[in-house]
Steps between C-alpha positions, in 0.01 A plus 500: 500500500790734609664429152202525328426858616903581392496386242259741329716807642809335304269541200469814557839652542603274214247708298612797665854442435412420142399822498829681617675356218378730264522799762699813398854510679563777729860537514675712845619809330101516314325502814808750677396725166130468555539511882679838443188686265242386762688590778322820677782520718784574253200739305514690871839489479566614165234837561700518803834563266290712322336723797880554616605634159262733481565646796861574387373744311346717785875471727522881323170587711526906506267734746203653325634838395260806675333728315406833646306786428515782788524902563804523654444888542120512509506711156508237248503109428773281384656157443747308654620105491728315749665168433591319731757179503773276681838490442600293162639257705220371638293453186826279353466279852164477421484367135794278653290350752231478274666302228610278824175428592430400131790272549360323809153452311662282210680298775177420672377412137771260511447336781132465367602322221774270687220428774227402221774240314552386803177428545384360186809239480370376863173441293621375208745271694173366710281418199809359342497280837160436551482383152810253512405410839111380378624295189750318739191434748319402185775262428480369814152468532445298194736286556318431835171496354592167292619301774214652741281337246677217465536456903094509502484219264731307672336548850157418350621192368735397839812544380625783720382554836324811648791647646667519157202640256455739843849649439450531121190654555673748760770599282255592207330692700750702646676570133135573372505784773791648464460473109171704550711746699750534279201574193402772756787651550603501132164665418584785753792534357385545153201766665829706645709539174146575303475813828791690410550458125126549429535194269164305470650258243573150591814451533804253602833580646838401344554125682679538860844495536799627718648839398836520342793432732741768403272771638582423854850236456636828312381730732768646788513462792513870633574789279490911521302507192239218555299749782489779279239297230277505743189721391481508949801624525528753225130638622709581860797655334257692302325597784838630657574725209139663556556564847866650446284725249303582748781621693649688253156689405527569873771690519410693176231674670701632764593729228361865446175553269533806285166681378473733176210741422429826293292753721383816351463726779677819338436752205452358180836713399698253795746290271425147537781339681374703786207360479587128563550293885721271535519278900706266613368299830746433751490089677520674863327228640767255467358258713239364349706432196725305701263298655343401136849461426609267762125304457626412158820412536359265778251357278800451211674312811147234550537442142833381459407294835190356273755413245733311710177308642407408141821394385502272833235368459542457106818306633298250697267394238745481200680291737208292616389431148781453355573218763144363424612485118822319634334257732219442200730444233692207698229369595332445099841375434491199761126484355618459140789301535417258721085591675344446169653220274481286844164620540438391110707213592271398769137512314663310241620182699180566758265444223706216383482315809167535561395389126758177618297426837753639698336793615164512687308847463585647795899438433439601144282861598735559826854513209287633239370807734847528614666552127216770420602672852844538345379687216260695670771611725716586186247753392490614842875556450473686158210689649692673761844549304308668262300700749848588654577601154236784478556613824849543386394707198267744683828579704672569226213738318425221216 
């Protein structure tokens, strides 16, 4: 009964598998690309560039000039204008800081982009999983299925005992389960990619594998220049410059403003150079320059402290990943020297000893389930080294 009620779910994922075959492949960099036009964040990101160039234009933000028209001797009217404006300097450290702020705007756009690749490998990487990880199940589970069927047969007509066709029956069931989990999860999988590339085709990934093995063999072991990829990193240096900007603005406006205007408050026969005001304002109130002063120059001092956080912490996770790669890689090399073709090895004699009479059922499933353990361990292994692998890229802004 238990078989019977399988067995039409195998149908089903047989027909549904049929029906993959003549899916569209979805390759990594395709869904990065599509990923990347969908993705509101780096849209945000990208007005954000565009909101901070703008604003470069108004560093050179003059006073209103003042018109006035007054009787400055109660006998007649007349006009006079007053500019008013900072000292050069200031509007330079101002377009300076400006074009610094632009600066730290297309780093955050970088770490937008480095954060979504990241992301959509970890997806891609899962679905590539979920997808190797059903077929072996599959594998597994057919195989199963047979001599579950055959077991019944046998028990009904007294040739193996209840304990035995009870075993067979167990196994089935458990590799049924985590089959149906494994549909599940591939399923999700699929529904994540289809979220952030806006794709509603149906679509395959390129088959699972491990990721090349000169990205991390070839990679050193410390370097001055590694840190400096980061997208992290360079968004903290950034942010360093701006503040030193800052500082420098600061001390610009401890400079005098000057003031221009034409007032005609004499007879029309006064020559016109008389006629004109110039002002100058004098920074008495040193004080409260200084304290802006020293406020910056403290804030310039917390980023550079951010900075050295960041690169610490940058340090412990290329470290830790790149040890994760390490520990990965030796492990899918024990796997594929010596894990699988003894695994192979093993369903190959197993089978032959039971067709012989050697092997009862519950010898036969007990080395059987142990072989396909092996290889689901392997993609285990190949699962993390590459996941090790992407962490390792984010670090270094890929």
């Amino acid at each position: 009964m238990i078989f019977g009620k399988s067995g039409g779910l195998v149908i089903l994922i047989s027909l549904l598998f049929h029906a993959v075959s003549g899916q569209r492949i979805l390759t990594l960099d395709e869904a990065i690309s599509a990923a990347r036009m969908q993705s509101p964040q780096l849209a945000a990101s990208g007005k954000q560039q565009k909101h901070d160039r703008l604003l470069e234009k108004a560093a050179w933000n003059l006073p209103d000039p003042q018109f006035v028209l007054e009787s400055p001797t109660g006998d007649f009217m007349t006009f006079g204008l007053e500019q008013s404006f900072e000292f050069p300097t200031v509007y330079v450290r101002q377009k300076q800081m400006a074009r610094e702020q632009t600066r730290l705007s297309e780093k955050s756009h970088l770490i937008s982009e480095a954060a979504l690749n990241a992301r959509i490998r970890q997806l891609y990487l899962h679905w590539q999983f979920a997808i190797a990880k059903y077929q072996q199940l599959k594998a597994r589970d057919s195989l199963i299925a047979q001599m579950a069927q055959s077991a019944f047969r046998q028990y009904d007509a007294g040739q193996i005992d209840f304990v035995e066709k009870s075993f067979v029956e167990l196994q089935y069931t458990q590799t049924s389960i985590a089959r149906m989990a494994a549909q599940t999860d591939m399923v999700y999988a699929l529904q994540n990619i289809q979220v952030y590339t806006g794709l509603t085709d149906t679509l395959i990934p390129v088959p699972f594998g491990k990721a090349p093995i000169d990205f991390v063999m070839g990679w050193p072991a410390s370097g001055s220049d590694s840190p400096e990829r980061s997208p992290l990193l360079a968004y903290s240096r950034q942010n360093e410059s701006l503040a030193m900007a800052a500082v420098r603005l600061e001390k610009s406006k401890a400079l005098p403003d000057l003031m221009i205007g034409y007032f005609n408050q004499a007879e029309p026969s006064t020559p016109f150079g008389l006629r004109m005001r110039f002002g100058i304002s004098v920074p008495l109130w040193f004080w409260q320059y200084n304290a802006n002063i020293r406020a910056a120059k403290t804030r310039y001092e917390i980023r550079q402290d951010e900075s050295d956080t960041v690169l610490q912490e940058w340090t412990f996770q290329w470290n830790d990943a790149r040890n994760d790669a390490l520990k990965s890689f030796n492990t899918l090399s024990d796997y594929e020297q010596k894990g699988l073709p003894g695994a192979a090895e093993m369903i190959d004699a197993s089978q032959r000893m039971f067709t012989a009479g050697a092997y009862d059922y519950i010898r036969y499933l007990m080395t059987v389930s142990e072989a396909y353990r092996v290889q689901e361990q392997y993609l285990d292994a190949v699962y993390a080294f590459n996941l090790a692998i992407i962490q390792i890229q984010y670090l270094n802004g890929q």
